[in-house]
C-alpha positions as CSV (number, residue, x, y, z in Angstrom):
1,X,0.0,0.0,0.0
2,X,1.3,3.3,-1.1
3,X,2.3,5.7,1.5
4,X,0.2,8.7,1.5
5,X,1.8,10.8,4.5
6,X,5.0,10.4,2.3
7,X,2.7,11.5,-1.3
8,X,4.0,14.8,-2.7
9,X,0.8,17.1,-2.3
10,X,0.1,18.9,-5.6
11,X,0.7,22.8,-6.4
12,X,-2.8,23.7,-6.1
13,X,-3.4,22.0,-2.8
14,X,-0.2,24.4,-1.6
15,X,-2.0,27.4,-2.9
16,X,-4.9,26.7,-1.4
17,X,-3.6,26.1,2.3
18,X,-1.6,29.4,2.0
19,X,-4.1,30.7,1.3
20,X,-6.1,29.8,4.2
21,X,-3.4,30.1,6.3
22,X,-3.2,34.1,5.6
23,X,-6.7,34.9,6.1
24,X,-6.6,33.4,9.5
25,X,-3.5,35.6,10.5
26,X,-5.2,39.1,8.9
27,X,-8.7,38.3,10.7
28,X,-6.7,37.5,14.0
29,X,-4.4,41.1,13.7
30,X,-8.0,42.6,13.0
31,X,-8.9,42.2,16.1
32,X,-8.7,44.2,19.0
33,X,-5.9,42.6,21.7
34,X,-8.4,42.6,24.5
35,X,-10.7,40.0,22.4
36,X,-7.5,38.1,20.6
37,X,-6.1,37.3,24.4
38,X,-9.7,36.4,25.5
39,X,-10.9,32.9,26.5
40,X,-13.9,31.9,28.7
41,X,-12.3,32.7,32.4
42,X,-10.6,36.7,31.4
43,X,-13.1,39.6,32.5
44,X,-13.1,41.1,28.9
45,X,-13.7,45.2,28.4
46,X,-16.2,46.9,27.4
47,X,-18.8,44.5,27.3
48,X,-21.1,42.5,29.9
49,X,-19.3,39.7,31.6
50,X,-22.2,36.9,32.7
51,X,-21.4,34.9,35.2
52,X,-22.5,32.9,38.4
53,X,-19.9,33.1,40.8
54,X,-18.1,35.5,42.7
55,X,-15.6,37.6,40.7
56,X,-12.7,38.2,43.2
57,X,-9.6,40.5,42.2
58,X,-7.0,40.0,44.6
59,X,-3.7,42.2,45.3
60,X,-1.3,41.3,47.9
61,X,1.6,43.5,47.5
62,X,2.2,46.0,50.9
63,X,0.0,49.2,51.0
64,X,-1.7,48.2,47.9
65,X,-5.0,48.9,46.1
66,X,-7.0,45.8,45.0
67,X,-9.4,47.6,42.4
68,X,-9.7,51.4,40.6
69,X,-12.8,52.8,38.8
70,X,-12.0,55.7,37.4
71,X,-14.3,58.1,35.1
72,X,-12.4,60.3,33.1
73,X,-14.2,61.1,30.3
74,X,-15.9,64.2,31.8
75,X,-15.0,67.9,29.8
76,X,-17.5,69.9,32.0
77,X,-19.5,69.7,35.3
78,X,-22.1,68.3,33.7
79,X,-20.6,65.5,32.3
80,X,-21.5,62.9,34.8
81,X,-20.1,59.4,35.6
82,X,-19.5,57.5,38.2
83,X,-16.1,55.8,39.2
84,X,-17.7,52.6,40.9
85,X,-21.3,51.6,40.5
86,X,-23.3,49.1,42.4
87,X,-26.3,47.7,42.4
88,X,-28.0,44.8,43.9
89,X,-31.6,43.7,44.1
90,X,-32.3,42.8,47.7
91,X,-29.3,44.0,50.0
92,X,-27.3,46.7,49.5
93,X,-25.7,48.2,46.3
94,X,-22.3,48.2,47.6
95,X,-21.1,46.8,51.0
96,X,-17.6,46.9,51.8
97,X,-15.9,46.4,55.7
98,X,-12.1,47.8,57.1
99,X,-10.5,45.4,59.1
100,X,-12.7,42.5,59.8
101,X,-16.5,41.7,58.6
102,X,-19.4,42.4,60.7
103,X,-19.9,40.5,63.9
104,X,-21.8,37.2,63.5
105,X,-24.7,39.3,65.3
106,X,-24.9,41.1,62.2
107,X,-27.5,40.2,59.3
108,X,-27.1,41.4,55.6
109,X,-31.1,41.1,55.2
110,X,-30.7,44.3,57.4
111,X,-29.3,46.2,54.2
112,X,-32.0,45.9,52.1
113,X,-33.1,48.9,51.2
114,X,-29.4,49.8,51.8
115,X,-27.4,52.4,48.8
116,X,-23.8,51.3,50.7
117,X,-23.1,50.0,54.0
118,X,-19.7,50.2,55.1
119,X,-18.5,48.3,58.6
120,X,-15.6,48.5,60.8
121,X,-14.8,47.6,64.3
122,X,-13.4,50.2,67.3
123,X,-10.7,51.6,66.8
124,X,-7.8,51.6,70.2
125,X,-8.8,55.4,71.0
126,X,-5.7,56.7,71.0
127,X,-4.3,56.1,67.5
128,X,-6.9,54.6,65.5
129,X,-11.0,55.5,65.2
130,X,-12.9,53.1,63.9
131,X,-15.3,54.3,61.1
132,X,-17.6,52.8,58.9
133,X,-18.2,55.3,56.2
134,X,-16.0,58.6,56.4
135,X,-16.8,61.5,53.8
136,X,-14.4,64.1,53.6
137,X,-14.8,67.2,51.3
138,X,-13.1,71.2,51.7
139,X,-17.2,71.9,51.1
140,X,-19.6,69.0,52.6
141,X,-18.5,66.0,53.9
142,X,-21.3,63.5,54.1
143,X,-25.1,64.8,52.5
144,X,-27.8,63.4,53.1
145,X,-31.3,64.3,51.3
146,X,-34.9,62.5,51.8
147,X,-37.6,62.2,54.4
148,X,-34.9,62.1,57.6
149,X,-31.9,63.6,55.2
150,X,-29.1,61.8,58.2
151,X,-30.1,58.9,61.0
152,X,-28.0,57.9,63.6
153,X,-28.9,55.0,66.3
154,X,-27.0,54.0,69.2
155,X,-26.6,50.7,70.5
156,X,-30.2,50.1,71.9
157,X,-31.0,50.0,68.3
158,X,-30.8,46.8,67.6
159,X,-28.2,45.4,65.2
160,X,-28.1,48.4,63.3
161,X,-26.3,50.4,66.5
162,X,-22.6,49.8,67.4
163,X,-22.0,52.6,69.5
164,X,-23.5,54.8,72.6
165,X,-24.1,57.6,70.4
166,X,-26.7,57.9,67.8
167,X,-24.5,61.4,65.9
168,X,-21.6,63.1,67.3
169,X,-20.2,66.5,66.1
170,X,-17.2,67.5,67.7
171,X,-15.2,71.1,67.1
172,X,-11.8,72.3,68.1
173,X,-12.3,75.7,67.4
174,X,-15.4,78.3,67.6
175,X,-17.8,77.1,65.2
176,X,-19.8,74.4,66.0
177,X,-19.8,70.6,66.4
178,X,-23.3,71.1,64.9
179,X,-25.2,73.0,63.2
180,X,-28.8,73.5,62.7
181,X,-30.5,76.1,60.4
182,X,-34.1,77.5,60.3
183,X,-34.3,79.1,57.0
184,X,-36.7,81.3,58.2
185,X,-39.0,83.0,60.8
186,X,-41.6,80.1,60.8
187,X,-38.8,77.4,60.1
188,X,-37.5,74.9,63.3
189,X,-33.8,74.8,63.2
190,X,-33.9,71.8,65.7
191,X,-36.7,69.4,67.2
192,X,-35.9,67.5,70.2
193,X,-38.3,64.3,71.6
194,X,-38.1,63.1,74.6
195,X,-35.3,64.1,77.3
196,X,-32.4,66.8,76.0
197,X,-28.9,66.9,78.4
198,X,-26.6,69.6,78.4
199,X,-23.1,69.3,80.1
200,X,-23.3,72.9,81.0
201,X,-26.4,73.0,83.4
202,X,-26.6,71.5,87.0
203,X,-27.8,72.3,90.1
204,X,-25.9,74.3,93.5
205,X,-26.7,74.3,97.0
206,X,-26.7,77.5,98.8
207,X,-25.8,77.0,102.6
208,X,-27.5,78.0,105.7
209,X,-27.6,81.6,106.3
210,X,-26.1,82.3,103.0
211,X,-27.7,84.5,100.1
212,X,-25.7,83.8,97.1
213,X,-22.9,80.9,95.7
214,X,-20.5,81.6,93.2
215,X,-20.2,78.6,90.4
216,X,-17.0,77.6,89.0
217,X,-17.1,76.8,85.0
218,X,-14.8,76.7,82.6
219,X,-15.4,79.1,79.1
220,X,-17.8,81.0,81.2
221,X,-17.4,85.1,80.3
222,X,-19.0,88.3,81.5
223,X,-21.2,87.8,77.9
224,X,-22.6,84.2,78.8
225,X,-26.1,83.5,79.5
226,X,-26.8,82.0,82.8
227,X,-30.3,81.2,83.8
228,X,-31.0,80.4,87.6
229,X,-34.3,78.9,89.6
230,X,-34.5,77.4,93.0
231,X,-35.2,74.2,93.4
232,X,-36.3,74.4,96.9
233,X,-39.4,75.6,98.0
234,X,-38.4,78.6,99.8
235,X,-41.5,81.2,101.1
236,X,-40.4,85.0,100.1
237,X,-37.0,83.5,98.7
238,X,-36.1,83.8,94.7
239,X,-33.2,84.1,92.5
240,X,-32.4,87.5,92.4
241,X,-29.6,88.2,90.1
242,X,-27.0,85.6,88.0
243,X,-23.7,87.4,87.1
244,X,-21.5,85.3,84.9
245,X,-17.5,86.7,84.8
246,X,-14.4,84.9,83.6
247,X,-14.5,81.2,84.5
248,X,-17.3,81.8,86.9
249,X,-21.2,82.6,88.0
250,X,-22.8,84.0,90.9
251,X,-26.0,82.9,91.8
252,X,-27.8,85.9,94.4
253,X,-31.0,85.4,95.6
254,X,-33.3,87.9,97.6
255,X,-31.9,87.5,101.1
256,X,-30.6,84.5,103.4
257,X,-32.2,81.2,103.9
258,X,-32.7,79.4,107.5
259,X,-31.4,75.9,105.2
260,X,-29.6,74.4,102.4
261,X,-31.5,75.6,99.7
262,X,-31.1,73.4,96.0
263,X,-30.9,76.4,92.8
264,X,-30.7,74.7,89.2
265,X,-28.8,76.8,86.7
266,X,-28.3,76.5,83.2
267,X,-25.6,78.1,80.9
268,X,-26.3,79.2,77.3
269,X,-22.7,80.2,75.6
């Protein structure tokens, strides 16, 4: 039997696999890289990538960054993208933690309804604070719009609160921690239900046979308002006079009294 591996092929059969051979090279260089180099498991540009499973990207190089979404097609203001977009159909549209994950107390049903959730745990108090979402901006640093535009629950909420305190504003210089604006006349800059506690109000006692008690307290100046009442039942007794100076009050009342007598006092600014 003849060999036909070892058969010279003819001149036309040579042509033709040239031939064939060349168009599959030009069709390949036609194409973009992105879709030459792709095969079933890459995460291909530009176009949906279907899947199943979890898509995880993973860097593990010191003081890394495991993902960037950067928009930078934008020429004026109004040219709006978004670097990072999430979505999700029944928890929230993107949930991200520092550290470690949520305590097993914790359930992700509770994000429905959720835009992004971000989780951390406490922080040492002296070099590190934990936060869970931080906005920082020269102009506004978190804003919230809506029905209640900013909530904040403590930890009798549920598993929703991991702290004592529901908001905290804090300052280190004259303006305030907080502040809250009635646009107008009619408008209510601040609503408060149930019981309100200020760290600059408290109560004296004014001794036997005195008529006035002078009330140390720091950030206290000639201009501060001091409010006074008693808060003893004294017959023909009342607060007379409250003069605030430098560090101090002085709480006077009408004349002596024949006991300790409780006054309640309350400083404004």
């Amino acid at each position: 039997m003849a060999d036909e591996a070892a058969a010279p092929r003819s001149r036309r059969a040579l042509l033709t696999a040239a031939a064939a051979t060349a168009g599959a090279l030009a069709a390949s260089a036609a194409l973009p890289l992105s879709i030459a180099a792709h095969d079933a498991q890459d995460v291909q540009l530009g176009v949906d990538n279907p899947t199943t499973a979890t898509t995880t990207i993973t860097n593990s190089a010191v003081a890394s960054t495991a993902f960037v979404g950067a928009a930078t097609g934008a020429i004026n203001v109004t040219d709006v993208g978004v670097g990072v977009q999430g979505t999700s159909l029944h928890g929230a549209g993107v949930f991200g933690w520092s550290v470690s994950a949520p305590p097993n107390t914790f359930d992700l049903t509770n994000t429905n309804l959720t835009g992004v959730f971000g989780s951390s745990p406490a922080g040492d108090g002296i070099t590190t604070t934990g936060t869970g979402v931080w906005g920082d901006s020269d102009d506004t640093g978190v804003l919230g719009s809506g029905d209640t535009g900013v909530a904040g629950s403590g930890a009798s909420v549920g598993v929703y609160g991991y702290g004592a305190y529901g908001v905290v504003g804090e300052s280190t210089s004259a303006t305030a921690g907080v502040l809250a604006i009635g646009r107008s006349a009619t408008d209510i800059a601040l609503e408060v239900q149930g019981k309100l506690k200020f760290s600059r109000s408290g109560r004296a006692t004014i001794g036997k046979g005195k008529s006035s008690i002078a009330v140390t307290l720091a950030g206290t100046s000639s201009g501060s308002r001091v409010f006074a009442v008693l808060h003893t039942n004294r017959t023909g007794r009342w607060v007379q006079s409250v003069v605030p100076t430098t560090g101090k009050f002085t709480i006077y009342l009408n004349g002596t009294v024949s006991s300790s007598t409780y006054v309640a006092w309350f400083v404004l600014n």
